[in-house]
N, C-alpha and C positions, 0 to 999 in steps of 0.2 A: 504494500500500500504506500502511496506515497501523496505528500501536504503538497497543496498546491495554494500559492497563494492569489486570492480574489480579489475586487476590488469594489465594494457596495457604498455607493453614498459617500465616494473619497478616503472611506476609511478599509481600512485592508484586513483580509480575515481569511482564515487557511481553513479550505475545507480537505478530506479525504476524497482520496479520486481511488477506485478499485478497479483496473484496467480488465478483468474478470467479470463484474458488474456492468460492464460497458460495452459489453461484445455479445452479439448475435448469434444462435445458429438456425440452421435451419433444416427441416427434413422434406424430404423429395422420394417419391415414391414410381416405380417402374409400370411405366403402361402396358409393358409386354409381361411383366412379371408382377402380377397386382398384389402378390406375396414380400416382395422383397423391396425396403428402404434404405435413402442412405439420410446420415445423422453429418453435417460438418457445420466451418465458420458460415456466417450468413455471407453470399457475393464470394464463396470461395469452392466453390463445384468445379472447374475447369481446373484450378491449379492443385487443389488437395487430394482429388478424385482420380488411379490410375484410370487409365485408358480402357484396358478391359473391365473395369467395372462401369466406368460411362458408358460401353458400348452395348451395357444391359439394359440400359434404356429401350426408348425416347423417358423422359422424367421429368414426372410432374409436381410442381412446389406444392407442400402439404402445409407443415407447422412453422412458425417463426418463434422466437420467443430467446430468454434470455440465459449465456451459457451459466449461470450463476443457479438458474432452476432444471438446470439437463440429471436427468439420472448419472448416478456415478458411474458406470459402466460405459453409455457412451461417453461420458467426459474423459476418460480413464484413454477410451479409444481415440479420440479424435488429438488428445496431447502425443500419443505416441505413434499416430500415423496420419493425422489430419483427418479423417473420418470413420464412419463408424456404419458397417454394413450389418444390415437385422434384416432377417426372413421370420414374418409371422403375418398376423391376420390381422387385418386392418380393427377391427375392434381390441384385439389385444394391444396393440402398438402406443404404449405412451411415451412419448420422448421423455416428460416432465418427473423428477422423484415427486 
């Protein structure tokens, strides 16, 4: 975490910035494969995502929301390889703990 200092009304005051708190992901779901999702950063599909797994596509945007409310497993997943690939049923599927 780290102070960042602000500037309200002339006078200056340091708030907490959680750069965790601050970041996006997003889940995307396979049209040919209505079983299988991928979990990464929000706006980071082409660069996080190998090639043969894009090419399991076409993929369609599902959930957005914030990486600070992701399940620990794909969190866990997407720090050590930039995404996080799950096969289940679309009502099983919560990205969110």
């Amino acid at each position: 975490m780290v102070l960042l200092p602000w500037t309200i009304g002339g006078a200056k005051e340091s708030k907490a910035y959680d750069p965790v708190q601050t970041e996006s992901y997003q889940t995307l779901r396979s049209v040919s494969d209505l079983h299988l999702f991928v979990v990464c950063k929000d706006g980071k599909f082409y660069a996080s995502v190998p090639e043969h797994v894009r090419h399991r596509g076409p993929w369609q945007g599902q959930h957005r929301g914030e990486l600070a409310n992701l399940a620990i497993p794909y969190l866990l997943d997407i720090e050590e390889q930039g995404y996080s690939l799950v096969r289940c049923e679309l009502a099983v599927f919560k990205p969110e703990a």
